[in-house]
C-alpha positions in Angstrom: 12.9 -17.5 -8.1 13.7 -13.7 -8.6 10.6 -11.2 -10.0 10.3 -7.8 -11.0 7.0 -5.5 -10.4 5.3 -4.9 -14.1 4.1 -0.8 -14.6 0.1 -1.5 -14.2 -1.7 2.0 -14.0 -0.2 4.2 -11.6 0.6 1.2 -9.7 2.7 -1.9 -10.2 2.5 -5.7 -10.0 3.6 -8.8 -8.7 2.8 -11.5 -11.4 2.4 -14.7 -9.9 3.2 -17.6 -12.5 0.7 -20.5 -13.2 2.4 -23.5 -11.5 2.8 -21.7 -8.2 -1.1 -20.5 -8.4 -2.2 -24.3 -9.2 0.1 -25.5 -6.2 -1.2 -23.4 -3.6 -5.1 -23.4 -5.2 -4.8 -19.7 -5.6 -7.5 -18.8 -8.4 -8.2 -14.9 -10.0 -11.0 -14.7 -7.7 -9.5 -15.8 -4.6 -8.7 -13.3 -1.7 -5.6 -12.9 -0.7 -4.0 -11.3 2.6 -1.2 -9.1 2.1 1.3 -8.5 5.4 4.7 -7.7 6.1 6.9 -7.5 9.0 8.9 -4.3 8.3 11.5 -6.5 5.7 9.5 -9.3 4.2 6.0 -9.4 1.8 4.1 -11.8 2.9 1.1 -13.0 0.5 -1.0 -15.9 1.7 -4.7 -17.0 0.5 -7.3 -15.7 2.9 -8.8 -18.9 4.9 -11.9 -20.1 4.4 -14.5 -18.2 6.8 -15.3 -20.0 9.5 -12.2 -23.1 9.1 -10.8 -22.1 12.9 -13.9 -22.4 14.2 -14.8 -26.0 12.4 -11.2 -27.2 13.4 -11.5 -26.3 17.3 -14.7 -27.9 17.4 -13.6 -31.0 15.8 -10.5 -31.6 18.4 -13.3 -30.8 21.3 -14.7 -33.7 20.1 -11.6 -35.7 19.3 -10.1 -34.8 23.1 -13.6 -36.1 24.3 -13.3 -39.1 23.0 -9.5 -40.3 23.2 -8.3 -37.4 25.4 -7.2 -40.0 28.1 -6.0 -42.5 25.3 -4.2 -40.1 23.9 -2.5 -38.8 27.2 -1.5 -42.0 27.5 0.4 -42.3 24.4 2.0 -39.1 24.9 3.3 -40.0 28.3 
């Protein structure tokens, strides 16, 4: 899919269309982190606060109790 930036203001825009928003749960009020590496625009949909954390705590208790089951299996 090829875009063009839209005259907004002074600045310009990236419009995003409807399907894509709906597929990656993007919604007007949503935050979104803006990156690039020096060739490529990257926007992605700031994680919920708090998700790492929430994750790493579940595999603690995940590796607790199957960590030898699943050494096992991965052996």
């Amino acid at each position: 899919m090829v875009k063009t930036l839209t005259k907004h203001g002074n600045s310009y825009a990236l419009v995003i269309d409807k399907p894509i928003l709906d597929l990656l749960k993007i919604r007007p009020e949503s935050p979104l982190e803006v990156t690039t590496d020096g060739t490529v625009l990257i926007i992605r949909p700031v994680s919920a606060p708090g998700r790492s954390a929430r994750v790493a705590k579940s595999l603690e208790k995940v590796n607790a109790r199957h960590g030898k089951a699943l050494k096992k299996l991965a052996e």
